[in-house]
C-alpha positions in Angstrom: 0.0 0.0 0.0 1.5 3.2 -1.2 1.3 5.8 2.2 2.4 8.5 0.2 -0.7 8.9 -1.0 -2.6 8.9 2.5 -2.4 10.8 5.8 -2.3 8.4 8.6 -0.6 11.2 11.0 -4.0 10.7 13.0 -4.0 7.0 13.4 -2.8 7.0 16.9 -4.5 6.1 20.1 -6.1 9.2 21.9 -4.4 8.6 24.6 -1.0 9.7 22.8 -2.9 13.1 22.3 -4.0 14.0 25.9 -0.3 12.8 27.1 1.3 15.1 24.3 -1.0 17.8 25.5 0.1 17.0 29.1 3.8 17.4 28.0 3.4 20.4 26.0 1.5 22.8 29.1 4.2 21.3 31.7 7.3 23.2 29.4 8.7 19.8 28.6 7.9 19.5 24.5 11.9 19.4 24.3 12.5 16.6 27.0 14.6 13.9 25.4 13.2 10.2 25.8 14.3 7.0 25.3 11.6 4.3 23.5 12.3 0.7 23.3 10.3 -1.5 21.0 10.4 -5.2 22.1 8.2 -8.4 22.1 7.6 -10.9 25.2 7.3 -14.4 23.6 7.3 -16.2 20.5 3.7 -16.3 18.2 2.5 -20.7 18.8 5.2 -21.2 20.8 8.3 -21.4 18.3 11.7 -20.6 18.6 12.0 -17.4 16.5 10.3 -14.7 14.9 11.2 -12.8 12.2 11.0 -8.8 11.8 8.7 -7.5 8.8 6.7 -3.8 8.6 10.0 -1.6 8.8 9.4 -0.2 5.2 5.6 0.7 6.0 6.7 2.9 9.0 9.3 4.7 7.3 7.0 6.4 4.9 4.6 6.8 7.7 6.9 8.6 9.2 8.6 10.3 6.3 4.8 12.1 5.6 4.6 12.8 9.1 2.4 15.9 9.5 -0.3 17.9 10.6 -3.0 19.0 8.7 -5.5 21.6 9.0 -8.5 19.2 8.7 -6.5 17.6 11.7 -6.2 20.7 13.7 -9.7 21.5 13.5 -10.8 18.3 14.7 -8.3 18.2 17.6 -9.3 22.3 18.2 -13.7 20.7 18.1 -12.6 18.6 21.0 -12.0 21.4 23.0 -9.4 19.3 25.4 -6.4 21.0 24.0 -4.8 24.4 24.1 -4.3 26.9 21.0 -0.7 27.0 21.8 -0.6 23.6 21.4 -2.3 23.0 18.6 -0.1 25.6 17.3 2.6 23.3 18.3 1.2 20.3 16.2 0.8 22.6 13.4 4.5 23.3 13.3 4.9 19.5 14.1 8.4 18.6 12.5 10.0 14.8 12.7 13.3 14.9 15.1 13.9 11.8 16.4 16.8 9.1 15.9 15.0 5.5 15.1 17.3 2.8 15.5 15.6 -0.9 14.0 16.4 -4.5 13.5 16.4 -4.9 9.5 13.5 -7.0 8.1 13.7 -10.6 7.5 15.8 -10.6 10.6 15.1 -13.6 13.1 13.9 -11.5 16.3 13.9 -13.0 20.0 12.2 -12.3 22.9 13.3 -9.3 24.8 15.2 -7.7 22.8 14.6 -4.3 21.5 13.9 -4.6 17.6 13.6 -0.5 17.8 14.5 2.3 19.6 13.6 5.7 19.7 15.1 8.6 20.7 14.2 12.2 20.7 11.2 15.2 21.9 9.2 12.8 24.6 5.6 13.9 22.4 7.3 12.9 19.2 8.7 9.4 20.7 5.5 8.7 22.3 3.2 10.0 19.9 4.5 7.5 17.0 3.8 4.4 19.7 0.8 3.4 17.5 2.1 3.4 14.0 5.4 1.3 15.3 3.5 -1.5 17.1 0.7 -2.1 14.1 2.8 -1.3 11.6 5.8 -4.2 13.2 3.4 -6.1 14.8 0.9 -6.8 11.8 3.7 -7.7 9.3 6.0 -9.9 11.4 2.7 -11.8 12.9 2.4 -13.2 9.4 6.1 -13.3 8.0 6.6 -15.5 11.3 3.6 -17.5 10.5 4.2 -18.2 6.6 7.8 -18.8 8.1 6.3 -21.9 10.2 4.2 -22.9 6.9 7.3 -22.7 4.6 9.5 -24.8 6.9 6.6 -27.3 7.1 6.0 -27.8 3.7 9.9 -28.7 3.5 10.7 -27.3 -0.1 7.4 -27.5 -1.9 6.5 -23.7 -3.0 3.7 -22.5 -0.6 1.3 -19.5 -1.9 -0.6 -17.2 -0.2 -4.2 -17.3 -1.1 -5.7 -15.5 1.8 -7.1 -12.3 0.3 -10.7 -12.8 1.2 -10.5 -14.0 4.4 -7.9 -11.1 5.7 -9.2 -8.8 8.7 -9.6 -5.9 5.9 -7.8 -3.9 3.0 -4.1 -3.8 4.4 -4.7 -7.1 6.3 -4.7 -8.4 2.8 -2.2 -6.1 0.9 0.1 -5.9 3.6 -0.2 -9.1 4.8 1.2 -10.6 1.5 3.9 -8.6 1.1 4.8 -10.4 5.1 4.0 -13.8 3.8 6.6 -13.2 0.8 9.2 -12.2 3.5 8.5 -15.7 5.4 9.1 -17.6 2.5 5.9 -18.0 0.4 6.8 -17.8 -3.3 3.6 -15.8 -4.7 0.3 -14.4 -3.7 -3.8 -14.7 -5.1 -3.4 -10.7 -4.2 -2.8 -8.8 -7.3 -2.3 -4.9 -5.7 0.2 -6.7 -3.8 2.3 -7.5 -6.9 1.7 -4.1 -8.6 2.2 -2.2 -5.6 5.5 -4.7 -3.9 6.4 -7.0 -7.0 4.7 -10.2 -4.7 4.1 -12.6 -7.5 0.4 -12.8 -8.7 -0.6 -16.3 -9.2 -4.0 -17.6 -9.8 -6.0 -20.3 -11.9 -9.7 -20.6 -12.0 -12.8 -21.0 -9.3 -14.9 -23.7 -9.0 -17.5 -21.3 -10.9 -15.6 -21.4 -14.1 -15.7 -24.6 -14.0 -19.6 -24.5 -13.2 -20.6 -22.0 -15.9 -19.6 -24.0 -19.0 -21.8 -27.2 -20.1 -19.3 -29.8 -18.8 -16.4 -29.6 -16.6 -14.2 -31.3 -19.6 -15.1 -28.0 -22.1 -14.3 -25.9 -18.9 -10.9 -27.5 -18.6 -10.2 -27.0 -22.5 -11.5 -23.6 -23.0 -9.0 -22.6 -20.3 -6.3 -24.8 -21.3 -6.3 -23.1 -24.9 -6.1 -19.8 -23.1 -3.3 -20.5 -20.6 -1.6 -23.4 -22.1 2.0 -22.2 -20.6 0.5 -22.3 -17.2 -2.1 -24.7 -16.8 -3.2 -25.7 -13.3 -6.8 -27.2 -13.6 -9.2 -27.2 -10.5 -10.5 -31.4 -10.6 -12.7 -31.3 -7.3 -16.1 -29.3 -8.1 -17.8 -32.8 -9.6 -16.1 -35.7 -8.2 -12.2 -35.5 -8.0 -11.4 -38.7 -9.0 -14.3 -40.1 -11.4 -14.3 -37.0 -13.6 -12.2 -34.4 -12.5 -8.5 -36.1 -13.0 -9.6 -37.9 -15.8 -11.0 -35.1 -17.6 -7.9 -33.2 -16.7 -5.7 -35.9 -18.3 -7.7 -35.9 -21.4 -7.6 -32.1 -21.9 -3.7 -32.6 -21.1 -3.4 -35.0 -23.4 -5.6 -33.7 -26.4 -4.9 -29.9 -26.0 -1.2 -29.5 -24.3 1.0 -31.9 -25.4 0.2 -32.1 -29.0 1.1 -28.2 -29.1 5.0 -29.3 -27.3 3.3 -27.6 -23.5 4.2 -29.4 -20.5 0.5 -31.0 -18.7 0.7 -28.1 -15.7 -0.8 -29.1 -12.8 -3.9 -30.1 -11.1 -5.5 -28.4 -7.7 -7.3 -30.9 -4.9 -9.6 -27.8 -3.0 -11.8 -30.2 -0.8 -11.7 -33.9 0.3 -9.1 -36.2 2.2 -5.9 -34.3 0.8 -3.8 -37.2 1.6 -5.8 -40.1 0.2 -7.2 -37.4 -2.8 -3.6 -36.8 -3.9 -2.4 -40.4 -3.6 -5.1 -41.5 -6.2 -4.4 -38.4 -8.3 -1.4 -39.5 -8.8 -2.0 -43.0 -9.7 -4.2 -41.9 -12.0 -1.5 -39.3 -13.3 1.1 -41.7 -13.6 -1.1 -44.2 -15.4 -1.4 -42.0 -18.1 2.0 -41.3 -18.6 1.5 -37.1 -17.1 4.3 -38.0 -14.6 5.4 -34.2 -15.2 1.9 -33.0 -13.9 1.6 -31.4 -10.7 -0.6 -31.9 -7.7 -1.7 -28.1 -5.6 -3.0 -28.5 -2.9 -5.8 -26.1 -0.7 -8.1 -25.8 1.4 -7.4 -25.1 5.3 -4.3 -25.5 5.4 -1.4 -24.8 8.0 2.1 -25.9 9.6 0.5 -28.4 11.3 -1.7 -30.2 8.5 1.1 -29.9 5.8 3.4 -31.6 8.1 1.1 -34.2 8.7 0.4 -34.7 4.6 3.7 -34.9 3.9 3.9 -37.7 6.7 1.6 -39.7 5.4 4.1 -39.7 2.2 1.2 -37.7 0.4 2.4 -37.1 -3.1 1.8 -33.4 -2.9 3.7 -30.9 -5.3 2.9 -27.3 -3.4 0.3 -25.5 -1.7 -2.1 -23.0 -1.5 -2.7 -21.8 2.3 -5.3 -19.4 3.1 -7.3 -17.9 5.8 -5.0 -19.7 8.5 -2.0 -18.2 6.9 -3.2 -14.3 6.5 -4.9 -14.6 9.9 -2.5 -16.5 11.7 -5.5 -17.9 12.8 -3.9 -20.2 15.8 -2.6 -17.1 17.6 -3.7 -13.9 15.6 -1.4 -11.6 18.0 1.9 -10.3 17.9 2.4 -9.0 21.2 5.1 -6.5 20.4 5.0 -3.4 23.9 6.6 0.4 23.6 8.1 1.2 27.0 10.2 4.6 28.2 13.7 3.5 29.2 15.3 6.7 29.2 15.2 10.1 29.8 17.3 13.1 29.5 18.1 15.5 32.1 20.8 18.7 32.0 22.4 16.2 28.7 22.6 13.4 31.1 20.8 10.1 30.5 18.7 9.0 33.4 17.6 5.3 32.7 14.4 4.2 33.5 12.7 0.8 34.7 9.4 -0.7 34.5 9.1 -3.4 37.5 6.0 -5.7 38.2 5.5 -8.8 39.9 5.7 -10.5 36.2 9.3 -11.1 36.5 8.4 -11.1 32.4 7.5 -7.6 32.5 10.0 -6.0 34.2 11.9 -3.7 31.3 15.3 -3.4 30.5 16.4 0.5 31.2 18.6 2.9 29.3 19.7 3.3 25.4 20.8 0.0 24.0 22.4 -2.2 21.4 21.9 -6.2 20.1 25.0 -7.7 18.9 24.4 -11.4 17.7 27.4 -13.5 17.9 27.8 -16.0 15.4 30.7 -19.1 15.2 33.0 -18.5 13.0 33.2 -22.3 12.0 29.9 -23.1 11.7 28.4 -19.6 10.7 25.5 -20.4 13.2 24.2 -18.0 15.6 25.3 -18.5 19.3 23.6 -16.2 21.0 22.5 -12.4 20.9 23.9 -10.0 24.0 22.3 -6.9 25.0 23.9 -3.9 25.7 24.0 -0.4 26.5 24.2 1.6 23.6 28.2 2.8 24.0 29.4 -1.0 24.5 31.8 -2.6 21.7 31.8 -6.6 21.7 35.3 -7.0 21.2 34.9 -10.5 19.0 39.0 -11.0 18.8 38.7 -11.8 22.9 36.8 -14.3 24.3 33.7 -13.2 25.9 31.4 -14.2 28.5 27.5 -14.6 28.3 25.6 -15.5 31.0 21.7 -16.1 31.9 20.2 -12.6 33.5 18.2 -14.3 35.6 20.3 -17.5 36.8 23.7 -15.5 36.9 25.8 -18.9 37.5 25.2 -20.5 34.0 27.6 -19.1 31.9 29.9 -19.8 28.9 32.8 -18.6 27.6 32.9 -17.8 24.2 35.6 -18.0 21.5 36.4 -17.5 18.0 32.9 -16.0 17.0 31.7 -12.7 14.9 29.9 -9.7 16.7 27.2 -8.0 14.4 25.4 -5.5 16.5 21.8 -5.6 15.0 20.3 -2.0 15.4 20.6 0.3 12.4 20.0 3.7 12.4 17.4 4.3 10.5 16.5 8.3 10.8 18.7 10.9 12.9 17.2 13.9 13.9 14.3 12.9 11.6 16.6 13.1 8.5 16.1 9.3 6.5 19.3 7.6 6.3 18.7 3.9 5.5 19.3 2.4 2.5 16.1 0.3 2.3 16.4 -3.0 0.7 14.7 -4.1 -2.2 12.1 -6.8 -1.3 13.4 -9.7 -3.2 16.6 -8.6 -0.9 14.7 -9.3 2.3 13.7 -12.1 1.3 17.0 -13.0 0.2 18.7 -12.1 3.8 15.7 -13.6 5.7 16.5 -16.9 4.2 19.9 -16.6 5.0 19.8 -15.8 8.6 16.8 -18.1 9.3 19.7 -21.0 7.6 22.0 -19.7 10.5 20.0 -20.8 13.4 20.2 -24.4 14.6 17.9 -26.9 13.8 16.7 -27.0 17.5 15.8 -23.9 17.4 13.8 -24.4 14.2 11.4 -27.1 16.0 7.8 -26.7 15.9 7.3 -28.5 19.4 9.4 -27.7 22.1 12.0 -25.4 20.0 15.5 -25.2 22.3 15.5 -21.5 23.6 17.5 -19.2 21.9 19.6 -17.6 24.4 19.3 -13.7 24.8 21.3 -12.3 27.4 22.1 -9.3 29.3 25.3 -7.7 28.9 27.1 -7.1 32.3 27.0 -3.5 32.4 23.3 -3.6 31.6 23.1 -6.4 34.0 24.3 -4.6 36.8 22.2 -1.3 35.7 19.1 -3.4 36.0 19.8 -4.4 39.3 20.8 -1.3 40.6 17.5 0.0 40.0 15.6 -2.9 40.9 17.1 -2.9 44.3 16.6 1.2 44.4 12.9 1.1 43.6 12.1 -2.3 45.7 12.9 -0.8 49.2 
C-alpha cells in the first residue's frame, strides 16, 4: 500500500494526544526520551520470529504531518490548548529511530527498535510502530512456520478474502513473501510490492460452461503455458483427473506444452492426492503437478507430507493471513530513558511479572555467530556505547540465573540496530524486497535446527550484557525498598 498517497498522522491512540498535550503545558515539549520497542514471547510457541513492517513505518513517518483538517478536529474537541495545537501545526519529525532490518530472526526481549528524541514525538509514533511491526511480522513468522513445514514445496498465499480488511490483505502478503511464500492470489500486492500474482480458476468457471471437460479445454487453450486445472467441483477422482488428463493429453501436449498441474480444493488431501497421482502416472503425465488447498497450516502440511502424500505445493489461506492459531503479535513500547541537563537517566518498568520487568537505558543487540559453523550462538544486550570485542573471548551469561555461563571464542559480533533516521533526516538504505527475502532466508539457515522445532523449539539464548546487568539491578534494588 503506497502511504504516500494517504495521511495516517491521525492514526494514533487518543491517549498519545491528551499525554502530548500534558507534556506540552508542563514546558517539557523538548524533553529527550528513550523508547524501546520489544516483544515478550514467541507467536505458537516457536523458537523465532522474524522482523517485517520496517518499510511501511518509514514512509509513515517520512509524511509525518499535521494538517489543518487535523487541527480543526483536535481544536472541536476542545481538550487542547491553541498554543498547542499551534505546536502540532508546526509539528516537525526529530527523532533518531534505531531498527532490526526485516527478515531478521527477532527473540524475545530484545529491542527490535528504539527511539530517541522530543518525549511527544517518541511517544506519539507508539501506535504506528507497534501495528505497523506487529501486523507484518505476525504473518512473516507464521508463513515462516508454513514454509519450513512444507519442507521445499513452493507454498502460496491465497488468503485475500479471508484477511481482517484492506491492508490485512495487501500488507499481509507482502509479510507472507518475506517468510518464505513464493507468490500471492493478491494482485495490488504485486503491482504495488512485486509479490508474485498467481492464480487459476474458481470452481464457478468450472460451473458455468456445459461440462467440466469443455471448462478445462477452454481454459487450457487460453493458458496453455500455465495450466493448473481445478479437478474437485464434480467428483475429483471419477471425472475431474480424468478429464484433466484428457484435456492434457488432447490440448497440451500435442502443441509441445508441458501438462501443468492439477488443484485438490476439498476432500481427504492425503488419500485425494495419492489416487491423483495413480491416475497421473497411469497415463503417462508423470510431469503433472498436484496443488493442494483448502485449510491449510504448519500443522496439517506436516502431517500430509507424513503420510508420504504425493503433494507438489500448496495453497494456504485464511490460517495463513490470519495467523489464525494465535492472531497476535504481542510486540510493547516502553520509556527506558530520559534526559536531564544532557545526562541520561535510565528508567525501569518493574512488576510482579518477573516477564515484565523492562530493561532501562539506550541499547544495542550484537548477535554473535561461530566462526566455524556460521550459526548463531547467541544475541547480547547492551548499553548503547558497549563494543563486543569478538577478537577476545567473551562471556555470556543467563540474567536471571547468573551462575550459567559460557565462555565464548572464535565468534563474529554484528550488533543488529541500524540507524534508521537521525534527527528525523532518512538515512537507511532500504532493501529491495526480493533482498529481504534474500537475507531472511539466509539468517533463518544460520539458526540451529533446535531452534527451528515446531514442538518444544531449544530457547535461543538472549542475554544481558554485564554492564546492563548490573544497571538493571541497581535499579531494581533502588525502587524495591
Amino acid at each position: 500500500m503506497n502511504l504516500k498517497s494517504v495521511n495516517l498522522t491521525m492514526l494514533v491512540d487518543f491517549y498519545e494526544l491528551t499525554m502530548a498535550h500534558g507534556y506540552f503545558e508542563n514546558g517539557m515539549e523538548e524533553q529527550i526520551a528513550y523508547f524501546d520497542m520489544f516483544f515478550r514471547r514467541v507467536p505458537d510457541e516457536g523458537g523465532f520470529a522474524i522482523m517485517a513492517g520496517l518499510e511501511q513505518l518509514i514512509e509513515y513517518l517520512k509524511h509525518l504531518e499535521f494538517t489543518d483538517e487535523d487541527i480543526e478536529y483536535l481544536r472541536s474537541k476542545q481538550l487542547f490548548s491553541e498554543g498547542f495545537l499551534t505546536y502540532l501545526k508546526n509539528f516537525k519529525f526529530a527523532c533518531d529511530i534505531y531498527a532490526i532490518p526485516e527478515g531478521t530472526p527477532i527473540f524475545p526481549n530484545e529491542p527490535i527498535l528504539t527511539v530517541r528524541g522530543p518525549i511527544i514525538q517518541a511517544q506519539f509514533i507508539e501506535t504506528m510502530i507497534l501495528l505497523s511491526i506487529n501486523h507484518q511480522s505476525l504473518i512473516a513468522t507464521k508463513s515462516n512456520r508454513i514454509v519450513r513445514a512444507a519442507n521445499g514445496r513452493p507454498v502460496l498465499e491465497l488468503g485475500a478474502r479471508r484477511a481482517q480488511g484492506a491492508d490485512g490483505a495487501i500488507l499481509g502478503a507482502r509479510a507472507a513473501y518475506i517468510g518464505g511464500c513464493k507468490g500471492t492470489a493478491c494482485t495490488i500486492s504485486d503491482r504495488d510490492f512485486n509479490v508474485p500474482a498467481l492464480g487459476t480458476m474458481a470452481h464457478s468457471w468450472v460451473q458455468t460452461f456445459d461440462s467440466e471437460y469443455e471448462a478445462f479445454k477452454k481454459y487450457a487453450e487460453l493458458y496453455p503455458e500455465n495450466c493448473t486445472l481445478l479437478v474437485d467441483t464434480y467428483n475429483t477422482l471419477k471425472s475431474g483427473v480424468p478429464n484433466a488428463i484428457k484435456v492434457f493429453k488432447e490440448i497440451l501436449i500435442p502443441k509441445g506444452y508441458k501438462p501443468g498441474a492439477i488443484r485438490i480444493d476439498s476432500g481427504d488431501a492425503a488419500y485425494l492426492s495419492k489416487k491423483a497421482r495413480k491416475l497421473l502416472d497411469e497415463a503417462g503425465l508423470h510431469e503433472t503437478k498436484i496443488v493442494i488447498s483448502n485449510s491449510l497450516d504448519e500443522y496439517i502440511i506436516k502431517d500430509l507430507l507424513i503420510q508420504n502424500a504425493p503433494i507438489d505445493s500448496f495453497g494456504v489461506g485464511e490460517r495463513l493471513i490470519t495467523s489464525k492459531t494465535e492472531p497476535v503479535f504481542g510486540g510493547v513500547y516502553k520509556i527506558v530513558a530520559v534526559e536531564k541537563e544532557g545526562q541520561m537517566i535510565p528508567k525501569i518498568k518493574i512488576s510482579n511479572n518477573i516477564e515484565k520487568i523492562t530493561n532501562p537505558g539506550s541499547k544495542q543487540v550484537y548477535r554473535l555467530y561461530d566462526r566455524d559453523t556460521k550459526k548463531a550462538i547467541a544475541d547480547v544486550i547492551t548499553l548503547a556505547h558497549e563494543k563486543i570485542d569478538d577478537t577476545k573471548p567473551y562471556t555470556i551469561f543467563d540474567p536471571e540465573h547468573t551462575w550459567k555461563r559460557k565462555e565464548i571464542t572464535n565468534f563474529i559480533a554484528r550488533p543488529l540496530l541500524a540507524p534508521i533516521f537521525l534527527n528525523g533526516e532518512f538515512v537507511y538504505t532500504s532493501p529491495t524486497l526480493e533482498e529481504i527475502v534474500t537475507y531472511s532466508k539466509e539468517q533463518i539457515e544460520m539458526l540451529w535446527e533446535e531452534v527451528l522445532r515446531f514442538e518444544k523449539p531449544h530457547r535461543y539464548y538472549v542475554d544481558l550484557s554485564k554492564e546492563l546487568w548490573t544497571l538493571k539491578t541497581e535499579l531494581l534494588e533502588k525502587y524495591s525498598k
